[in-house]
C-alpha positions as CSV (number, residue, x, y, z in Angstrom):
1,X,266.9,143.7,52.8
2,X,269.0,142.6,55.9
3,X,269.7,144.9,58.9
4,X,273.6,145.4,59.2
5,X,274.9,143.0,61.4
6,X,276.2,146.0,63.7
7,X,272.6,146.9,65.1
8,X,272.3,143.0,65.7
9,X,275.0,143.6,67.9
10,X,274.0,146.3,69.7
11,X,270.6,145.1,70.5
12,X,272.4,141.9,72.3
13,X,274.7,144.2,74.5
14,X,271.3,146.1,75.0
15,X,269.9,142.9,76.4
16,X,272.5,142.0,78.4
17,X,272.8,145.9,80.0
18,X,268.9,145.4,80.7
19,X,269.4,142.3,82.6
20,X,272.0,143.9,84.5
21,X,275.3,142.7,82.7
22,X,278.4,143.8,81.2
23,X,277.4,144.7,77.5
24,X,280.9,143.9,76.5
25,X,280.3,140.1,76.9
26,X,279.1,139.8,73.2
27,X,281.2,137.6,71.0
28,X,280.6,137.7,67.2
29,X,282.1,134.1,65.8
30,X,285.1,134.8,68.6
31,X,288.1,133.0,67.3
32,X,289.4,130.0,70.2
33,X,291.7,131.9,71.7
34,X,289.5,134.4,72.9
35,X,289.2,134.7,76.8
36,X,285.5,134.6,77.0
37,X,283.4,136.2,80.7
38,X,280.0,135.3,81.4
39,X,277.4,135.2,81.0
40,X,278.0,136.4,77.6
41,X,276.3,136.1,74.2
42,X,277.6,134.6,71.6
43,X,276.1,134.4,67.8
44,X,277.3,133.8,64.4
45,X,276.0,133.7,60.8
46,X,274.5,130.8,59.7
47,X,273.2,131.6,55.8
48,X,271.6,134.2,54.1
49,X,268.0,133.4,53.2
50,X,266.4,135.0,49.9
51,X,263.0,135.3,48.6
52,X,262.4,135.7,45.0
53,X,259.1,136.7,43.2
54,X,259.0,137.7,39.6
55,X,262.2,137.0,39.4
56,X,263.6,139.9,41.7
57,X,265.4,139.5,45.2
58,X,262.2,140.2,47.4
59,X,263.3,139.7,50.7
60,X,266.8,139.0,51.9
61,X,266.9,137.8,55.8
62,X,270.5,136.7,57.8
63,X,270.0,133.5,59.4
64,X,272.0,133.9,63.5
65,X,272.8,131.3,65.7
66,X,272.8,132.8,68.7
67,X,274.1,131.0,71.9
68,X,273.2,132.5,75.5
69,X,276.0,130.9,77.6
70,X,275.2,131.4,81.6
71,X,276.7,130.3,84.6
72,X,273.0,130.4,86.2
73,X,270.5,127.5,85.1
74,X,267.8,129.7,85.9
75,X,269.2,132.8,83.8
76,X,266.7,135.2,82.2
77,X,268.7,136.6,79.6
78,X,267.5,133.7,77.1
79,X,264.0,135.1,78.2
80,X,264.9,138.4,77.4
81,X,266.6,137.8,74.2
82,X,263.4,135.4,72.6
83,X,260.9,138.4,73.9
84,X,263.3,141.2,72.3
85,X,263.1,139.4,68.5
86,X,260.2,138.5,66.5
87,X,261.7,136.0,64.4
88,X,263.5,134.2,67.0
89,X,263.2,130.9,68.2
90,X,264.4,128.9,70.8
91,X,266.5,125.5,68.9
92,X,268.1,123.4,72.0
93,X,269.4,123.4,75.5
94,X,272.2,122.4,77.3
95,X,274.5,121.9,79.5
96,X,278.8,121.9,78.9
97,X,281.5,122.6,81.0
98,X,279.0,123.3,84.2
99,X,278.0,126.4,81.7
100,X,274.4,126.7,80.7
101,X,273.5,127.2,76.8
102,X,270.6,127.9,75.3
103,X,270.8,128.4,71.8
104,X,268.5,130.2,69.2
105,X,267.9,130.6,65.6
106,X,267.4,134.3,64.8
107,X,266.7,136.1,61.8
108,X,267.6,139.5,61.4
C-alpha cells in the first residue's frame, strides 16, 4: 500500500533543509491565491495506480507531480529530489515567469 501523503511531505521539506532552504516553501496543490517564496516545491496528486493479481489489490502506488520551481537555472534541488526517490523521474523543463521549473513524476 501507499505511504501517507504526510511523510511525502516531509521528505520534500527535508530536501529543501539539506540544500540549505526554508523547509516551509512546500506547497501541496496550493490554491491561486497563495503567496508562494522560492525556491519552493510544489507537488500534487496525479492518480492512484493499482496492481491486481488473483484478483486482490497487490500493490497500490500514488502517482505525484512534483514541480521544483527555482529562481536559479543552475539549482540543485531537482538533483537532490531525483537522487532522494527511487521511483522518480525527471518529465520536462522549463522556463515561466523568469522562474525555473523542473517537473517530475513520482510515485510514492
Amino acid at each position: 500500500m501507499s505511504k501517507p501523503r504526510i511523510e511525502l511531505d516531509k521528505e520534500l521539506r527535508s530536501i529543501l533543509q539539506k540544500c540549505g532552504f526554508d523547509k516551509t516553501h512546500v506547497y501541496f496543490q496550493p490554491p491561486s491565491n497563495t503567496q508562494i517564496k522560492y525556491p519552493c516545491i510544489i507537488y500534487k496528486l496525479a492518480i492512484e495506480e493499482d496492481v491486481v493479481a488473483n484478483n486482490n489489490l497487490y500493490l497500490a502506488n500514488r502517482k505525484y507531480d512534483v514541480t521544483v520551481i527555482d529562481k536559479n537555472p543552475d539549482s540543485y534541488i531537482p538533483a537532490e529530489l531525483r537522487s532522494h526517490f527511487q521511483k522518480c523521474s525527471m518529465s520536462r523543463v522549463y522556463t515561466a515567469d523568469n522562474l525555473n521549473h523542473t517537473a517530475f513524476v513520482l510515485y510514492y
